[in-house]
C-alpha beads as a LAMMPS data file, in Angstrom:
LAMMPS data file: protein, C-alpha beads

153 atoms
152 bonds

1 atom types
1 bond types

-500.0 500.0 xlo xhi
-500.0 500.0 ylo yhi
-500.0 500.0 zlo zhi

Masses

1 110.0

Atoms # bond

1 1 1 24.116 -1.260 2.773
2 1 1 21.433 -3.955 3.815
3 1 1 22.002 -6.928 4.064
4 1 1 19.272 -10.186 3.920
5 1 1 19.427 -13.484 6.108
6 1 1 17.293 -16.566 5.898
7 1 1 16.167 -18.854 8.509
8 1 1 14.581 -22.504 8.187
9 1 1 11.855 -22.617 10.457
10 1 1 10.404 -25.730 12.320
11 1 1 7.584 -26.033 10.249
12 1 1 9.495 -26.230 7.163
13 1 1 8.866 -22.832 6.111
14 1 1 11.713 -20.104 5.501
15 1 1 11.717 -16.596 6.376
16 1 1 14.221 -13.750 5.623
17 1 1 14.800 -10.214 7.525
18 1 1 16.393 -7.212 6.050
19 1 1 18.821 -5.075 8.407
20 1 1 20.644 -2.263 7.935
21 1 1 23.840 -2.558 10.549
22 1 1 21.533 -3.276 13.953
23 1 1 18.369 -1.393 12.684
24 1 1 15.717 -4.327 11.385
25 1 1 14.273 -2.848 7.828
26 1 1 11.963 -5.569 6.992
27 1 1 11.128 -9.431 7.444
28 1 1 8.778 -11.956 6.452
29 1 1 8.096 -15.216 6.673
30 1 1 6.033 -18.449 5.788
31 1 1 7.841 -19.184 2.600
32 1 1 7.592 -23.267 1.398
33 1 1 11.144 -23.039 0.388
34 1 1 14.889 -20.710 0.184
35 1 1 14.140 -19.682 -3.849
36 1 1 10.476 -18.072 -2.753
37 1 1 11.961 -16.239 0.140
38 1 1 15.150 -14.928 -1.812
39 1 1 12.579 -13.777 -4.995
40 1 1 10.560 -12.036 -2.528
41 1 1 13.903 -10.419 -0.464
42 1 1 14.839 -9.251 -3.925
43 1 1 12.386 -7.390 -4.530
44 1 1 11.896 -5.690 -1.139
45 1 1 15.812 -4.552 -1.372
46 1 1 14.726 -2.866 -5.115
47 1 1 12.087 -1.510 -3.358
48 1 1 14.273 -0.311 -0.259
49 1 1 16.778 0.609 -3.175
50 1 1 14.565 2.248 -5.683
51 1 1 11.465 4.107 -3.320
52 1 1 12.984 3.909 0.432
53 1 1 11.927 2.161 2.874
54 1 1 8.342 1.482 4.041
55 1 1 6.133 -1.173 4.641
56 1 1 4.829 -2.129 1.751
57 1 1 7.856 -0.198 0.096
58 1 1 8.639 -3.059 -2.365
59 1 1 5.270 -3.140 -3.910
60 1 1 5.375 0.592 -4.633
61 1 1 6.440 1.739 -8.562
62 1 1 7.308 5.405 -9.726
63 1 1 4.480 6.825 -10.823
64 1 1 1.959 4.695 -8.896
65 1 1 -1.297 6.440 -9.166
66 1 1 -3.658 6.870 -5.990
67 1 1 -5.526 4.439 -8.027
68 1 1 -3.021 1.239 -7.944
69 1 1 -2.106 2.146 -4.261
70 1 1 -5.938 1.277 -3.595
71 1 1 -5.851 -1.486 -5.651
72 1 1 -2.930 -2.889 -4.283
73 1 1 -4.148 -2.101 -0.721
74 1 1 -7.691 -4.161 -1.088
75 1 1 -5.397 -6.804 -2.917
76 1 1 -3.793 -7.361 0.046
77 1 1 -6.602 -6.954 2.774
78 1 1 -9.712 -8.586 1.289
79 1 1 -13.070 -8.000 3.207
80 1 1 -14.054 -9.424 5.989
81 1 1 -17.681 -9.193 5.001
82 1 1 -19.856 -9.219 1.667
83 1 1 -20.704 -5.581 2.830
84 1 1 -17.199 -4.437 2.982
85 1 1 -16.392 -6.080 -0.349
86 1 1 -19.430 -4.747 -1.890
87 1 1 -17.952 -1.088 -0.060
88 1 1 -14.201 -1.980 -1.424
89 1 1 -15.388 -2.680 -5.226
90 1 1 -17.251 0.629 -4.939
91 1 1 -14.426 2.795 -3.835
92 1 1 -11.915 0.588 -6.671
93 1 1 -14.761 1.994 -9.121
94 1 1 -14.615 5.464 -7.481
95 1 1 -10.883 5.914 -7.585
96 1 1 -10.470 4.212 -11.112
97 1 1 -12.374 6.702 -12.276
98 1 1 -11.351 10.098 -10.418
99 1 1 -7.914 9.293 -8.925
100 1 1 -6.004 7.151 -11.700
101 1 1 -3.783 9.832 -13.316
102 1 1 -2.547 11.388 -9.252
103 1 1 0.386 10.239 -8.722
104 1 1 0.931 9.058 -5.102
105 1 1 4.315 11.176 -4.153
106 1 1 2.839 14.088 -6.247
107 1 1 -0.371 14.918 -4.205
108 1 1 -0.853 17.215 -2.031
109 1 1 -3.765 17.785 0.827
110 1 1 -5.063 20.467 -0.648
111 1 1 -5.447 18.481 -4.305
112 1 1 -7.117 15.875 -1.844
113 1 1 -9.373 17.887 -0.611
114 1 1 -10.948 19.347 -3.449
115 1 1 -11.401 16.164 -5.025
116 1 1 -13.163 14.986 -1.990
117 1 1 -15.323 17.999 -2.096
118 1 1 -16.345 17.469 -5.635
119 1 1 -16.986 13.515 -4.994
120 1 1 -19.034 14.711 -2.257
121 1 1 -21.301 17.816 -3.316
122 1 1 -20.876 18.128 -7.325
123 1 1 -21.130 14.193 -7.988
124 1 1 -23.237 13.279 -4.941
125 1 1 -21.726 10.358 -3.787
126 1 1 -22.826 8.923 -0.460
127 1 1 -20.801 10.214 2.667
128 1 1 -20.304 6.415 4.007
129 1 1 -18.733 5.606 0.714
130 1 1 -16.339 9.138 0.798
131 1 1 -15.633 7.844 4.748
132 1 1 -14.761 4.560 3.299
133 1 1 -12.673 6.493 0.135
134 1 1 -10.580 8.329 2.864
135 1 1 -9.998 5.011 5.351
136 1 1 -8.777 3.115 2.222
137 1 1 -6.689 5.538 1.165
138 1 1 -4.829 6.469 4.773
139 1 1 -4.440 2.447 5.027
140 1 1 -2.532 2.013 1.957
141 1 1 -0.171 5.297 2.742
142 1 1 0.706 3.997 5.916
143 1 1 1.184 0.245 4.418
144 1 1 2.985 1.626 1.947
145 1 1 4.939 3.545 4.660
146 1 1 4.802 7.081 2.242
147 1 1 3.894 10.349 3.362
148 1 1 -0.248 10.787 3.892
149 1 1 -1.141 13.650 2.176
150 1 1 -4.847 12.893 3.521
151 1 1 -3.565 14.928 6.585
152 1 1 -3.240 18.930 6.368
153 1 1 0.360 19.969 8.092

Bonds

1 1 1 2
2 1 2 3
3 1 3 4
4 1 4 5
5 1 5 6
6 1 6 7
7 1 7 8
8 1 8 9
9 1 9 10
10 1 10 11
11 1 11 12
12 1 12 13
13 1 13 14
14 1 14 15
15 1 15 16
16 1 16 17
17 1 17 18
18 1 18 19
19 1 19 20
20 1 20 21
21 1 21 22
22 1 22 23
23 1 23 24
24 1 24 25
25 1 25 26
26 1 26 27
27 1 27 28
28 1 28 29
29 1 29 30
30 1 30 31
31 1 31 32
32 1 32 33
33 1 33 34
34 1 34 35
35 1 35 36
36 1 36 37
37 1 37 38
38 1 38 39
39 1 39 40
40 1 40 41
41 1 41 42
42 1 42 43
43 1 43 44
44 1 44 45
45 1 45 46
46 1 46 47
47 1 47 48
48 1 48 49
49 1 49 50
50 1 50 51
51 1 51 52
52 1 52 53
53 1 53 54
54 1 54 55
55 1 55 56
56 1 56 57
57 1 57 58
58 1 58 59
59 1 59 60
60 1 60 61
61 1 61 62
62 1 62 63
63 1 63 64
64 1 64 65
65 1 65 66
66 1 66 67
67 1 67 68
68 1 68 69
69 1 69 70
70 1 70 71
71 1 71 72
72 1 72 73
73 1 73 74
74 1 74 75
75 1 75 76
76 1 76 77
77 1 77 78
78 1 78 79
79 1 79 80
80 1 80 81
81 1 81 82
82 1 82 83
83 1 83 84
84 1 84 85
85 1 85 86
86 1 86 87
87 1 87 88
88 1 88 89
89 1 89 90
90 1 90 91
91 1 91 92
92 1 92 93
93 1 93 94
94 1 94 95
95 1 95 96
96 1 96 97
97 1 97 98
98 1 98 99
99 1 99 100
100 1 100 101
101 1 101 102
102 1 102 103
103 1 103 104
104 1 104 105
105 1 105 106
106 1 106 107
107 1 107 108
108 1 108 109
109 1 109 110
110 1 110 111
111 1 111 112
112 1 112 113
113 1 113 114
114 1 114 115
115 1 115 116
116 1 116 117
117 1 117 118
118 1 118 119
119 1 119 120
120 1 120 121
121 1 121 122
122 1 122 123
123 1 123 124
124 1 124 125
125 1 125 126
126 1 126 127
127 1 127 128
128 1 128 129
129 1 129 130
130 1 130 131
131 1 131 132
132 1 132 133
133 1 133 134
134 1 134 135
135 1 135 136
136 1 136 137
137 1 137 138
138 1 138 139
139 1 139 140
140 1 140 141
141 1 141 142
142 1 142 143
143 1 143 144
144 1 144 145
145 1 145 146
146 1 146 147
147 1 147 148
148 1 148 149
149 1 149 150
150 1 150 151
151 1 151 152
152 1 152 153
């Protein structure tokens, strides 16, 4: 069973970490006061309770399509640039339209492959923009800390 702990930092913020016995699950920090960093600890021990652990294990839901994982992934990381954003809203479009009913724990390389192929050669769509598809995707599976099925085995 984990078990959560709370620290007041000297800048007046709080933080909390997540162990398991000696093995550190999960911590973060920068909270303006206890209540914030409980809610937040609550919801990464559903998450730990509910999906497993990972890193960005509390934000994931059962039957999260590939979709919401990008979503959730550019929510998190917003671009740097107006050319990555333009690159990011692209890609949202993209998988809103040919990735929102795959479920994340459901799908498999070769599923990912073929849709890449058809994005590719039977809808035409530009091979920076597939490039950028694929890099958004691996970075939400590892945030998310799930298996990347963008890898063949």
């Amino acid at each position: 069973m984990a078990n959560v702990s709370y620290i007041k930092k000297n800048n007046d913020t709080w933080t909390f970490t997540i162990r398991e016995g000696q093995k550190y699950l999960y911590s973060r920090s920068g909270f303006k006061n206890k209540e914030d960093a409980e809610e937040e600890a609550r919801k990464a021990m559903r998450g730990i309770e509910s999906v497993g652990y990972g890193r960005g294990f509390y934000l994931m839901s059962p039957g999260m399509s590939v979709a919401d994982l990008c979503h959730i992934w550019i929510d998190h990381n917003p671009a740097s640039s107006e050319a990555k954003g333009r690159k990011d809203n692209t890609v949202l479009k993209i998988v809103d339209e040919y990735f929102c009913n795959d479920d994340v724990l459901e799908m498999t390389f070769d599923d990912f492959q073929r849709r890449i192929i058809y994005l590719q050669y039977d809808i035409g769509i530009k091979v920076y923009l597939i490039q950028h598809l694929i890099s958004t995707i691996k970075n939400a599976l590892f945030f998310m800390g799930i298996e990347d099925f963008t890898k063949k085995k």
